[in-house]
mmCIF file of the N, C-alpha and C atoms, coordinates in Angstrom:
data_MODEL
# 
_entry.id   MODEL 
# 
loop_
_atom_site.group_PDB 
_atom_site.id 
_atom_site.type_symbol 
_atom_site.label_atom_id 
_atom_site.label_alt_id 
_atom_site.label_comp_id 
_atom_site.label_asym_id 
_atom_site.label_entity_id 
_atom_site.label_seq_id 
_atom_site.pdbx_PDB_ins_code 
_atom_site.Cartn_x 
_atom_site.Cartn_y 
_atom_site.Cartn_z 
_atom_site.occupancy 
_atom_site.B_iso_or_equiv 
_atom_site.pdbx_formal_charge 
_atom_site.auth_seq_id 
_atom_site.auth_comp_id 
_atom_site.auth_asym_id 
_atom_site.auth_atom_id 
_atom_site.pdbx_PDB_model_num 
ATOM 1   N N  . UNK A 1 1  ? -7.340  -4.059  -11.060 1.00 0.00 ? 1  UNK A N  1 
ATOM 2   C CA . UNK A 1 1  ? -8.349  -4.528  -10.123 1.00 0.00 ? 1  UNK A CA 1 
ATOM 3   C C  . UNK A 1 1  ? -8.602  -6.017  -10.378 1.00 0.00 ? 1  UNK A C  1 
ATOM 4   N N  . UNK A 1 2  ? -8.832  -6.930  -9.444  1.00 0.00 ? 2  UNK A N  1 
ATOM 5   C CA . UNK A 1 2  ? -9.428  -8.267  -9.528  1.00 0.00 ? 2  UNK A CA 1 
ATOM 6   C C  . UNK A 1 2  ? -10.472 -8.229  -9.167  1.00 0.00 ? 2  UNK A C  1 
ATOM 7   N N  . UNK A 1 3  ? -11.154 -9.323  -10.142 1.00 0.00 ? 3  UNK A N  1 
ATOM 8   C CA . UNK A 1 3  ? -12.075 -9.751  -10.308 1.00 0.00 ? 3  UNK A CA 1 
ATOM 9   C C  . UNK A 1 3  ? -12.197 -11.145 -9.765  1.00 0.00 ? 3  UNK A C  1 
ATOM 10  N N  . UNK A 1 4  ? -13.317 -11.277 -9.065  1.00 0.00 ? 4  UNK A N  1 
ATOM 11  C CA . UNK A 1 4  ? -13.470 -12.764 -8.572  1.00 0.00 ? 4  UNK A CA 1 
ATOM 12  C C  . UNK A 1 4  ? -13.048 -13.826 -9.210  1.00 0.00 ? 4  UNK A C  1 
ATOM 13  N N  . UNK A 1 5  ? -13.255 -13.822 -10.883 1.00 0.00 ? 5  UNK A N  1 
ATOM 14  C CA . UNK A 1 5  ? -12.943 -15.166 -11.742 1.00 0.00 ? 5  UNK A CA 1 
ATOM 15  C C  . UNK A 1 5  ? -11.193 -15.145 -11.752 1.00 0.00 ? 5  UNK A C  1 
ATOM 16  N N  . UNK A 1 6  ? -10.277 -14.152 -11.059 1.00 0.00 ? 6  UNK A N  1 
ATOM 17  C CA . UNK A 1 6  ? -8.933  -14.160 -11.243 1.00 0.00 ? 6  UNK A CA 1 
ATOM 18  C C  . UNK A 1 6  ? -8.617  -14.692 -9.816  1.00 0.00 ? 6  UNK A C  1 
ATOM 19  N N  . UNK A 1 7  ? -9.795  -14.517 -8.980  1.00 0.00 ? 7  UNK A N  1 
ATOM 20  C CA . UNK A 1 7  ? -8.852  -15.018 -7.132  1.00 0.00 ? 7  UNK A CA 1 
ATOM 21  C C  . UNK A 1 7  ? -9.721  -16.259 -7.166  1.00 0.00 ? 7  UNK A C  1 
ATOM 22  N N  . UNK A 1 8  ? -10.955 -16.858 -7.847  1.00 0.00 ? 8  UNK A N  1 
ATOM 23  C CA . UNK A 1 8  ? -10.774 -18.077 -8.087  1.00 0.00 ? 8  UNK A CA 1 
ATOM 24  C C  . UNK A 1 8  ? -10.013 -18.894 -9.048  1.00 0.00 ? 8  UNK A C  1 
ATOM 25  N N  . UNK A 1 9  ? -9.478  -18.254 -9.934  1.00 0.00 ? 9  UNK A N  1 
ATOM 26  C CA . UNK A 1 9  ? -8.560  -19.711 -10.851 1.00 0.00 ? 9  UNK A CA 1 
ATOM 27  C C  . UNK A 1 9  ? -7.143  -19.228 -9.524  1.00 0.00 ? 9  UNK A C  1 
ATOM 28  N N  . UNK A 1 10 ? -6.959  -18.419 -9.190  1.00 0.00 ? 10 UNK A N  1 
ATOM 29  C CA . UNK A 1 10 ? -5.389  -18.490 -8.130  1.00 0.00 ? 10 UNK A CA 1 
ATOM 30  C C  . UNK A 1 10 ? -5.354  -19.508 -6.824  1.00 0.00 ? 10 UNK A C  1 
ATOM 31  N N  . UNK A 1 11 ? -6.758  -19.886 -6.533  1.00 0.00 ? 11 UNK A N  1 
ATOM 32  C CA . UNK A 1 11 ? -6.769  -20.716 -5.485  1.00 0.00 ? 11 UNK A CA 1 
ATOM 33  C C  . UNK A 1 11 ? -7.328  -21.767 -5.614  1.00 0.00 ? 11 UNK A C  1 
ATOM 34  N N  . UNK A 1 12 ? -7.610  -22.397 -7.219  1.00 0.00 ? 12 UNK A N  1 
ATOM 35  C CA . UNK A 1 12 ? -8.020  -23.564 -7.909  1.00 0.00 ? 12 UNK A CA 1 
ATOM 36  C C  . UNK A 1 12 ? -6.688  -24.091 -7.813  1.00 0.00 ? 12 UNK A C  1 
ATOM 37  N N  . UNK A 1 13 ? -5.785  -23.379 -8.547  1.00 0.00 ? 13 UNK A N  1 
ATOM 38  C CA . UNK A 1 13 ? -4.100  -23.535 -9.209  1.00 0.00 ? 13 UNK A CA 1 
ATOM 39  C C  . UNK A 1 13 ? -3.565  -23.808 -8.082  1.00 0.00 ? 13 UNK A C  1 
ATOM 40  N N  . UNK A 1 14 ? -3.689  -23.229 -6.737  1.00 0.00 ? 14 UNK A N  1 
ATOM 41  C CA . UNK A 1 14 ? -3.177  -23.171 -5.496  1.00 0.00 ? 14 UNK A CA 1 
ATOM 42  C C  . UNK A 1 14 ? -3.588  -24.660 -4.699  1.00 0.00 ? 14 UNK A C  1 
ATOM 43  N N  . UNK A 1 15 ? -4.935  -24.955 -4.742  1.00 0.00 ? 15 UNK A N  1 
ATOM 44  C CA . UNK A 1 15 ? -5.281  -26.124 -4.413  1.00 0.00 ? 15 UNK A CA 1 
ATOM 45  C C  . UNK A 1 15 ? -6.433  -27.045 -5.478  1.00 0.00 ? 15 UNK A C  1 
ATOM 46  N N  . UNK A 1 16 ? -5.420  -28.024 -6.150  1.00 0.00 ? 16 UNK A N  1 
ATOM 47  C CA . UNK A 1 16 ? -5.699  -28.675 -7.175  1.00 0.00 ? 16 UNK A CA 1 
ATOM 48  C C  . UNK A 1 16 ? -6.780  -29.420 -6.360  1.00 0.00 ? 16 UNK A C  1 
ATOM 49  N N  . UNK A 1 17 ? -8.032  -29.442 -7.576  1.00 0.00 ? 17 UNK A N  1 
ATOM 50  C CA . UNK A 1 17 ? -9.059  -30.802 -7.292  1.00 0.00 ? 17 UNK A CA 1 
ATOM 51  C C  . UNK A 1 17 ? -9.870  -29.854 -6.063  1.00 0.00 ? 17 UNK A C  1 
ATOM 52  N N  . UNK A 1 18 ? -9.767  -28.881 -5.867  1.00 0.00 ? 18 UNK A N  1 
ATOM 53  C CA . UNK A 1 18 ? -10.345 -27.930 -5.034  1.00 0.00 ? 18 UNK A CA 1 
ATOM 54  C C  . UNK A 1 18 ? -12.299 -27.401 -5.855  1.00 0.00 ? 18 UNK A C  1 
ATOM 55  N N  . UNK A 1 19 ? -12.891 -27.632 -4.868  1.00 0.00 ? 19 UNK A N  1 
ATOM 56  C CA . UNK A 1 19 ? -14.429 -26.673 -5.622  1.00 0.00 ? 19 UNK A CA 1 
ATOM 57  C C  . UNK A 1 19 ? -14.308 -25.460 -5.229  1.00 0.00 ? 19 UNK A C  1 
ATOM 58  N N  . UNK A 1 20 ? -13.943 -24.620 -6.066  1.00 0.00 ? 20 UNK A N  1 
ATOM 59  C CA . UNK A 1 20 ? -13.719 -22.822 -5.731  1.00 0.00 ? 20 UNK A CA 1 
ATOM 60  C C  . UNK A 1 20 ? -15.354 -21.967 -5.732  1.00 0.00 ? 20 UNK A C  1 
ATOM 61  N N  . UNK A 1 21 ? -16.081 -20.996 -5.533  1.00 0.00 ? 21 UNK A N  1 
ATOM 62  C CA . UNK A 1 21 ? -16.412 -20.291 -6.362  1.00 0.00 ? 21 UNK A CA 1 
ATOM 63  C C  . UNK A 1 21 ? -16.029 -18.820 -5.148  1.00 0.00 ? 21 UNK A C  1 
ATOM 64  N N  . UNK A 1 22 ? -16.291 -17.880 -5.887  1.00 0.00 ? 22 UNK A N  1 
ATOM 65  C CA . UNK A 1 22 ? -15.499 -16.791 -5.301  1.00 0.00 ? 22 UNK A CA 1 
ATOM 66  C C  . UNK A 1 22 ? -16.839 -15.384 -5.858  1.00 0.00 ? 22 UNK A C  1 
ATOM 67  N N  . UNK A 1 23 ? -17.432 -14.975 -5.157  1.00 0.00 ? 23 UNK A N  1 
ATOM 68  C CA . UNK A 1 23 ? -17.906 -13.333 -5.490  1.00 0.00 ? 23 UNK A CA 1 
ATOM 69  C C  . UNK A 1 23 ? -17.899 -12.447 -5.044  1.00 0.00 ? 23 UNK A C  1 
ATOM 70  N N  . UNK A 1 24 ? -17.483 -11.356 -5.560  1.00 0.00 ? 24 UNK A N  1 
ATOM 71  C CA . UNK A 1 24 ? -17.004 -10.083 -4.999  1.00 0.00 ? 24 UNK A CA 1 
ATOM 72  C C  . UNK A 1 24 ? -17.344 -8.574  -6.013  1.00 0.00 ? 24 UNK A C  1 
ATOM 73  N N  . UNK A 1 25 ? -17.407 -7.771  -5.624  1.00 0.00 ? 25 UNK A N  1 
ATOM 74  C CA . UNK A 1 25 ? -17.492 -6.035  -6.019  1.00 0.00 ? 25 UNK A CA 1 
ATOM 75  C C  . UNK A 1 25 ? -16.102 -5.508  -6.700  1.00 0.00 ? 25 UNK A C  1 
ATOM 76  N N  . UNK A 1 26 ? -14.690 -5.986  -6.621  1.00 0.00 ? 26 UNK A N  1 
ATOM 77  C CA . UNK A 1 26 ? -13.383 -6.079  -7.684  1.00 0.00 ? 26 UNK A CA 1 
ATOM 78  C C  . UNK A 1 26 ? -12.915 -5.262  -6.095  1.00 0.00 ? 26 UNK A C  1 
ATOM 79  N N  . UNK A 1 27 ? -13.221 -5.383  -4.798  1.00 0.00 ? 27 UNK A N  1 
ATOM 80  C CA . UNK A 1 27 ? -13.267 -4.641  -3.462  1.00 0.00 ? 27 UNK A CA 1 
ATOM 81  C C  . UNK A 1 27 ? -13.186 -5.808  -2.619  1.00 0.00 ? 27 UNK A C  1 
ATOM 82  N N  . UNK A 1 28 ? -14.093 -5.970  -2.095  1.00 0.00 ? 28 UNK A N  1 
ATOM 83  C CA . UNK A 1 28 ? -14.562 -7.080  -1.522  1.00 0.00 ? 28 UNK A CA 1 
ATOM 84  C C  . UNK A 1 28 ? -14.980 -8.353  -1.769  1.00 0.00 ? 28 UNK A C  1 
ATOM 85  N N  . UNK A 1 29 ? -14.261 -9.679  -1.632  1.00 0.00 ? 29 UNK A N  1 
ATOM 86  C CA . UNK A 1 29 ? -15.169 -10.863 -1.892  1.00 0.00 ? 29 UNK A CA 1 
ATOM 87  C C  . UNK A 1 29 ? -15.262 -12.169 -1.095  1.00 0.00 ? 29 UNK A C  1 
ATOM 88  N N  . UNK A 1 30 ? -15.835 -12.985 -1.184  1.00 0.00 ? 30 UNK A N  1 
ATOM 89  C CA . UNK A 1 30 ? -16.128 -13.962 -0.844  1.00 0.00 ? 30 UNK A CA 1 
ATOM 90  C C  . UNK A 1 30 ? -15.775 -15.166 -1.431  1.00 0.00 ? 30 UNK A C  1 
ATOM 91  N N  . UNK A 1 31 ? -15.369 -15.978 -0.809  1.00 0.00 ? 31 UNK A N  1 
ATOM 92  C CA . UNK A 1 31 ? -14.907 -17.299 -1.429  1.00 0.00 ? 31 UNK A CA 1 
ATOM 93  C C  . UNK A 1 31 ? -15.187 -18.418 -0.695  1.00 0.00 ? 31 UNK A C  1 
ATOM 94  N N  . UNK A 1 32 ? -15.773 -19.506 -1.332  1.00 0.00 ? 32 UNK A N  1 
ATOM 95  C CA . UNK A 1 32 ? -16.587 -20.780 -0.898  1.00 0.00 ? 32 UNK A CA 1 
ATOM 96  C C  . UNK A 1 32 ? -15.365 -21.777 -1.220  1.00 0.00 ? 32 UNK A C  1 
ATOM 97  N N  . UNK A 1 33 ? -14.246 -22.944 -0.487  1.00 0.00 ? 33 UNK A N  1 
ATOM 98  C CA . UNK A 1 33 ? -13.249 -23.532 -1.057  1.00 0.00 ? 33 UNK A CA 1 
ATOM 99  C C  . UNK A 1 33 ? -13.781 -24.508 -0.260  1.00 0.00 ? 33 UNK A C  1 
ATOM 100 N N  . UNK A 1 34 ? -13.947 -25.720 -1.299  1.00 0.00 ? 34 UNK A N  1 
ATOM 101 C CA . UNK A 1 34 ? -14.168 -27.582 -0.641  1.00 0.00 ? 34 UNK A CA 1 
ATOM 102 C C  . UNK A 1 34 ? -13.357 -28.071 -0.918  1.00 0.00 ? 34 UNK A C  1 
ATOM 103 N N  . UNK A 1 35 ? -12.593 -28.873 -0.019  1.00 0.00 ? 35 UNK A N  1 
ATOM 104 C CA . UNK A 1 35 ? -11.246 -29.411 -0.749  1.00 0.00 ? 35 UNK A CA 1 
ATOM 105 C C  . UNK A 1 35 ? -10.673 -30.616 0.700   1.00 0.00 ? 35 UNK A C  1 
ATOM 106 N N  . UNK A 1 36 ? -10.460 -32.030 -0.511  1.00 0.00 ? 36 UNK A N  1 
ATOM 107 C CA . UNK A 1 36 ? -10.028 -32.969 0.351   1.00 0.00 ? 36 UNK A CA 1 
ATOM 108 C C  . UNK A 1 36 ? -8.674  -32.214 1.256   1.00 0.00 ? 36 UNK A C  1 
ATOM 109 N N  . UNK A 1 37 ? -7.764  -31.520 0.860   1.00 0.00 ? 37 UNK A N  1 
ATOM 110 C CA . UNK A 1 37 ? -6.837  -31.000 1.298   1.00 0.00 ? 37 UNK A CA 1 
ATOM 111 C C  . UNK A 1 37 ? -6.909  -30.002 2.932   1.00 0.00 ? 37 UNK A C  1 
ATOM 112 N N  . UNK A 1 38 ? -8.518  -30.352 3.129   1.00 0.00 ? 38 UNK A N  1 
ATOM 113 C CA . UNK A 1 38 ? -8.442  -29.905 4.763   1.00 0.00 ? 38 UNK A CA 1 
ATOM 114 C C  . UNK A 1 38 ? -9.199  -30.428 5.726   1.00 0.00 ? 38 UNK A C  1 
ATOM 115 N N  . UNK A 1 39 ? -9.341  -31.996 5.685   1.00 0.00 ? 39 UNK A N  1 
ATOM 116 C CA . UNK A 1 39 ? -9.447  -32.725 6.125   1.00 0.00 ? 39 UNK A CA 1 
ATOM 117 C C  . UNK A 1 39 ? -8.452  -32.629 6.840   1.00 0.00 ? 39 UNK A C  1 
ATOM 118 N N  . UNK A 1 40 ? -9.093  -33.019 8.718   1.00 0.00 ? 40 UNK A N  1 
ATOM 119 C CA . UNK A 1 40 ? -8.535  -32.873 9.931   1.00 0.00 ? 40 UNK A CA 1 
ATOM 120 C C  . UNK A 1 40 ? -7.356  -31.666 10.067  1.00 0.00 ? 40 UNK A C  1 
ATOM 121 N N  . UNK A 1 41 ? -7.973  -30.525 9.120   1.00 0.00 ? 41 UNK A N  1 
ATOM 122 C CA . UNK A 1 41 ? -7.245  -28.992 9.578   1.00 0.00 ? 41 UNK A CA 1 
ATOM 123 C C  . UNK A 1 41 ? -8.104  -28.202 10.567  1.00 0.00 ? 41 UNK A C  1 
ATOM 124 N N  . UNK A 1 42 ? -7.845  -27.637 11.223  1.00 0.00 ? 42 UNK A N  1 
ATOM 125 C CA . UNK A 1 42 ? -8.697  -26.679 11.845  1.00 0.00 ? 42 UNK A CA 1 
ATOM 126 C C  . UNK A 1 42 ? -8.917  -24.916 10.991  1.00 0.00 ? 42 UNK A C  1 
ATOM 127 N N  . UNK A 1 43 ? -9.780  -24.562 11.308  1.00 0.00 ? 43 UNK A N  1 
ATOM 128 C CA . UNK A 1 43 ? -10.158 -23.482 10.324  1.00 0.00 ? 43 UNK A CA 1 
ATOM 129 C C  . UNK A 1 43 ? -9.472  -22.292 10.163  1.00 0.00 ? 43 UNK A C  1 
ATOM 130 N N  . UNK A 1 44 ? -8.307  -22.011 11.115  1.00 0.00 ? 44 UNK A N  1 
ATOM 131 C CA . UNK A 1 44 ? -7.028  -21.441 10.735  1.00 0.00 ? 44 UNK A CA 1 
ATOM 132 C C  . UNK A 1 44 ? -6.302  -22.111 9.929   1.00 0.00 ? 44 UNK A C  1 
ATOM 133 N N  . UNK A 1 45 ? -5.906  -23.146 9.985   1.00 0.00 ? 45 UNK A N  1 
ATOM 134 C CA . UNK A 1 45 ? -4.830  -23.782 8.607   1.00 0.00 ? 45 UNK A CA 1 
ATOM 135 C C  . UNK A 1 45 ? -5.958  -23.724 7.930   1.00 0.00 ? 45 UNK A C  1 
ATOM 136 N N  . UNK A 1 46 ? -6.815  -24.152 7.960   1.00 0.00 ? 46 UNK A N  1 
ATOM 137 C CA . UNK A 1 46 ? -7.320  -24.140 6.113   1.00 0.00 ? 46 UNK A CA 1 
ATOM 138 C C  . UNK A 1 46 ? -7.394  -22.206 5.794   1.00 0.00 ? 46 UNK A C  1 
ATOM 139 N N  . UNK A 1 47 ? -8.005  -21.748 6.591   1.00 0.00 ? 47 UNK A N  1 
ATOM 140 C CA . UNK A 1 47 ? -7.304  -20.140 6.033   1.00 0.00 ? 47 UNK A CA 1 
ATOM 141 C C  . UNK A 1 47 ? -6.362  -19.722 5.428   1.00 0.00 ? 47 UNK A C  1 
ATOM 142 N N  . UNK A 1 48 ? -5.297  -20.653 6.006   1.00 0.00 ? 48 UNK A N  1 
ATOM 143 C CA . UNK A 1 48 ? -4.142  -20.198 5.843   1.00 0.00 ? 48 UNK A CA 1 
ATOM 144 C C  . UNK A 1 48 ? -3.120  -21.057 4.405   1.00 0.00 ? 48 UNK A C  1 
ATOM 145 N N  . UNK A 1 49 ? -4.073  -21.850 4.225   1.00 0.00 ? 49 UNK A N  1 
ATOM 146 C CA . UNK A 1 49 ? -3.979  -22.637 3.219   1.00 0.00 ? 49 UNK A CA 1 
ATOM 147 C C  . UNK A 1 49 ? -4.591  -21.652 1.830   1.00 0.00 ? 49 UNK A C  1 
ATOM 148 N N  . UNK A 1 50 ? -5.585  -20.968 2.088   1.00 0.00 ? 50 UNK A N  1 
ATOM 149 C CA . UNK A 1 50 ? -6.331  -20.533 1.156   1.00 0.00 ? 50 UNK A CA 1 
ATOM 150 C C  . UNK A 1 50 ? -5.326  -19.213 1.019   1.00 0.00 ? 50 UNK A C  1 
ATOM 151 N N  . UNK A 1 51 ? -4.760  -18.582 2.364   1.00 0.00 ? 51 UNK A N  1 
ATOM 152 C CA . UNK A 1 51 ? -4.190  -17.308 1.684   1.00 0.00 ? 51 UNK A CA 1 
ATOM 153 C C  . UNK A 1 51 ? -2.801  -17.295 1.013   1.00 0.00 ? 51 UNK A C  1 
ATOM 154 N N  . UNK A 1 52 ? -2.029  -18.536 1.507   1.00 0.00 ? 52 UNK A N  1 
ATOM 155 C CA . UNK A 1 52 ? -0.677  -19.079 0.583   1.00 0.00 ? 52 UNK A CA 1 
ATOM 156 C C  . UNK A 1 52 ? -1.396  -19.169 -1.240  1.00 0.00 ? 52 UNK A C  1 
ATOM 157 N N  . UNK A 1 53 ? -1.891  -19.364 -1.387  1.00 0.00 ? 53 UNK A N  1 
ATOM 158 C CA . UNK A 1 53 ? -2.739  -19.357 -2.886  1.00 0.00 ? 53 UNK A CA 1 
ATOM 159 C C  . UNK A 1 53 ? -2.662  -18.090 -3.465  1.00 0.00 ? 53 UNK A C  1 
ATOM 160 N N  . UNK A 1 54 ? -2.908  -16.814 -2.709  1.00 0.00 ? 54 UNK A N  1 
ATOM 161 C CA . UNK A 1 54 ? -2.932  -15.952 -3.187  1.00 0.00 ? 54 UNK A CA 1 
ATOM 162 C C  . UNK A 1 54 ? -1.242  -14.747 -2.910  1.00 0.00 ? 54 UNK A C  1 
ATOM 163 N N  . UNK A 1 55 ? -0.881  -15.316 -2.063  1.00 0.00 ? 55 UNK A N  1 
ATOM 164 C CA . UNK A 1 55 ? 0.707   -15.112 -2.186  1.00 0.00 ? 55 UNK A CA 1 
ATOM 165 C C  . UNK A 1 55 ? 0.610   -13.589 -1.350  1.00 0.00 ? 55 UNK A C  1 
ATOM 166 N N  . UNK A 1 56 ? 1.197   -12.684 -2.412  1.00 0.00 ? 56 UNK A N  1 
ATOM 167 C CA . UNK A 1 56 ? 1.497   -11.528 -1.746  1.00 0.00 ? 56 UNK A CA 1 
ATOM 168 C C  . UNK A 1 56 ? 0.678   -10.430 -2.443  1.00 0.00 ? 56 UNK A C  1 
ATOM 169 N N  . UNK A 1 57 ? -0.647  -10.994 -2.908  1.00 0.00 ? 57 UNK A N  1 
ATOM 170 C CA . UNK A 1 57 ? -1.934  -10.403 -3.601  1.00 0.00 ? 57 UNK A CA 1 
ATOM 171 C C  . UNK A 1 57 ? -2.475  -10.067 -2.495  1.00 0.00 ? 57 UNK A C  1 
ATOM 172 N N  . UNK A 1 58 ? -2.461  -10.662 -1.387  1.00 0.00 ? 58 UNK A N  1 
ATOM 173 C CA . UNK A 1 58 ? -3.081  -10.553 -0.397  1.00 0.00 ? 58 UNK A CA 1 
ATOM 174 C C  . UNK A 1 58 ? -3.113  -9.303  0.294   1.00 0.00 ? 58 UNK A C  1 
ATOM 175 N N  . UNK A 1 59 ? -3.786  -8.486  0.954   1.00 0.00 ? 59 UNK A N  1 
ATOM 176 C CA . UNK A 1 59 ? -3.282  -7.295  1.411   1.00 0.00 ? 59 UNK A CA 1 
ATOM 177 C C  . UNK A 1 59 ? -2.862  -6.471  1.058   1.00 0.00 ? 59 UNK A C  1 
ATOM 178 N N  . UNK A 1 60 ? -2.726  -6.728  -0.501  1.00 0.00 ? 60 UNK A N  1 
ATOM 179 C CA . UNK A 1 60 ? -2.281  -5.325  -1.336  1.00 0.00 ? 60 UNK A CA 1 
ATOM 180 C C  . UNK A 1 60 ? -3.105  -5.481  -2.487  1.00 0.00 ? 60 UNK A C  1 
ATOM 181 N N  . UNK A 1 61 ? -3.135  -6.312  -3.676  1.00 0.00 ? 61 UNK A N  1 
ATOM 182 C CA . UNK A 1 61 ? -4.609  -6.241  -4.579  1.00 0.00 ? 61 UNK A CA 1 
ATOM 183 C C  . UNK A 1 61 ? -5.744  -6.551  -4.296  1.00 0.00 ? 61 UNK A C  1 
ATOM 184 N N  . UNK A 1 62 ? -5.906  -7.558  -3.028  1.00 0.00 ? 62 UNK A N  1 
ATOM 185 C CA . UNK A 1 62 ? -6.973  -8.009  -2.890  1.00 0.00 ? 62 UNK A CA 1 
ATOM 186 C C  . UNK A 1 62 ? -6.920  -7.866  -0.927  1.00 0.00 ? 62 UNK A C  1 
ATOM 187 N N  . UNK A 1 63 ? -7.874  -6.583  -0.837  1.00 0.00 ? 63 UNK A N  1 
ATOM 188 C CA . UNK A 1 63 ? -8.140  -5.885  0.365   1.00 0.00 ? 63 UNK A CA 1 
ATOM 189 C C  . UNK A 1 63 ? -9.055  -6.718  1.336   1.00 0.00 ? 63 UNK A C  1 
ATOM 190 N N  . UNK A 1 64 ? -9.841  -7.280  1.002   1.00 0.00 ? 64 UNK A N  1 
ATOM 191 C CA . UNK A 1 64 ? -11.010 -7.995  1.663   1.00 0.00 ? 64 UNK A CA 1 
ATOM 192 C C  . UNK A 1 64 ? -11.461 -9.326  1.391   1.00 0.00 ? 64 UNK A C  1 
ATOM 193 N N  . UNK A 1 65 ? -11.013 -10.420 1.622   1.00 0.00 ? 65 UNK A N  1 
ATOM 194 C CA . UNK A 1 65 ? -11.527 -11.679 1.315   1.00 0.00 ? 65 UNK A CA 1 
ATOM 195 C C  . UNK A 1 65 ? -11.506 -12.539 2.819   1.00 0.00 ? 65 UNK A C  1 
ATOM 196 N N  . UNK A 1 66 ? -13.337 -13.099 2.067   1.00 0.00 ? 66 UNK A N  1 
ATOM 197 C CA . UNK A 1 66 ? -13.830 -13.593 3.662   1.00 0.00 ? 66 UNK A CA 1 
ATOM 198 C C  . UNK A 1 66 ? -14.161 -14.956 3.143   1.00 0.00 ? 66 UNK A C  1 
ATOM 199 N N  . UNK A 1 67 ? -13.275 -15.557 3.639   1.00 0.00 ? 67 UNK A N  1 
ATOM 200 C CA . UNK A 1 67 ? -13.660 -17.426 3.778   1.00 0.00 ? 67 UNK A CA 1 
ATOM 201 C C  . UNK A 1 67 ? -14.042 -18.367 4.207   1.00 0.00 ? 67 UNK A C  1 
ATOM 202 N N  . UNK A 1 68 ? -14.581 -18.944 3.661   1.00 0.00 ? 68 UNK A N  1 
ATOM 203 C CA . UNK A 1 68 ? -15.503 -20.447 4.333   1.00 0.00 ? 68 UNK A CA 1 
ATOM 204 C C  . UNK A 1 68 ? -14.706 -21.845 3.546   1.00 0.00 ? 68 UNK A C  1 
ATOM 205 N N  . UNK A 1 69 ? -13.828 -22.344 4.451   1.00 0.00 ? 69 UNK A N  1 
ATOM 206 C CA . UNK A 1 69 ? -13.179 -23.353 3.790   1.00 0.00 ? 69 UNK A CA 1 
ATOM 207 C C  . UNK A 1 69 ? -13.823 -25.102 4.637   1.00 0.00 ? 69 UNK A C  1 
ATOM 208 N N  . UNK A 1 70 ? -14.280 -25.554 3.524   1.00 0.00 ? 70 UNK A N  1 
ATOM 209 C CA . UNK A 1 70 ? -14.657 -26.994 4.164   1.00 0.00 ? 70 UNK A CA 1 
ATOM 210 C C  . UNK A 1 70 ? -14.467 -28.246 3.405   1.00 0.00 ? 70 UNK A C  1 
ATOM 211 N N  . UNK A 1 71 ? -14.018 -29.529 3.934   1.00 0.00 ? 71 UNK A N  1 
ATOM 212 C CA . UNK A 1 71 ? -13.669 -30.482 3.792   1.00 0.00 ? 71 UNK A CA 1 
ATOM 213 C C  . UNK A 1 71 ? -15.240 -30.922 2.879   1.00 0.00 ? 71 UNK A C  1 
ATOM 214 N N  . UNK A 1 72 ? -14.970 -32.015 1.790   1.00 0.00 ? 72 UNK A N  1 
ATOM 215 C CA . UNK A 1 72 ? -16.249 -32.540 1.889   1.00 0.00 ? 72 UNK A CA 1 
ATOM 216 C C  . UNK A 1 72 ? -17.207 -33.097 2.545   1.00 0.00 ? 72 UNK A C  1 
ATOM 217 N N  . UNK A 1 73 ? -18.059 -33.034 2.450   1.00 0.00 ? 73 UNK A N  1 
ATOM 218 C CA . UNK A 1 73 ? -19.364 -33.525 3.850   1.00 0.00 ? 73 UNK A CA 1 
ATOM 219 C C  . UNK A 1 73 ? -19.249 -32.935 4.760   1.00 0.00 ? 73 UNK A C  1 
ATOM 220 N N  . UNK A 1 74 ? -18.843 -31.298 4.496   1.00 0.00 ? 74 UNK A N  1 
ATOM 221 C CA . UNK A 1 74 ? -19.455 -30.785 5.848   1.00 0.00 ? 74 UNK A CA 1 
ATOM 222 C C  . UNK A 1 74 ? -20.042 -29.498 5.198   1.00 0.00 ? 74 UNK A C  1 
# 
């Protein structure tokens, strides 16, 4: 089972210089990602930015993750 502190260091590692924090039930979680790296993305690429991080965890260890990805200053 994962634990939030394992799908935030995977999408720290994934996007360096990134502000992660991530909480979840080892079921369901949530993840907060600020990162110069999505500047002038729209909120599908940065999704999609966030779920390349987690590879092929996605959809099979980690069932439910709901994201809020934002550039700084917003």
């Amino acid at each position: 089972m994962y634990m939030p502190e394992d799908i935030q260091q995977l999408i720290a590692q994934g996007l360096p210089g990134a502000r992660v924090e991530v909480a979840g039930d080892g079921h369901h979680f949530e993840a907060l990602v600020v990162s110069d790296q999505f500047t002038g993305k729209s909120t599908l690429q940065r999704h999609q930015m966030v779920y390349r991080t987690l590879g092929t965890k996605m959809g099979n260890e980690i069932h439910a993750l709901s994201i809020k990805a934002l550039a700084p200053g917003e």
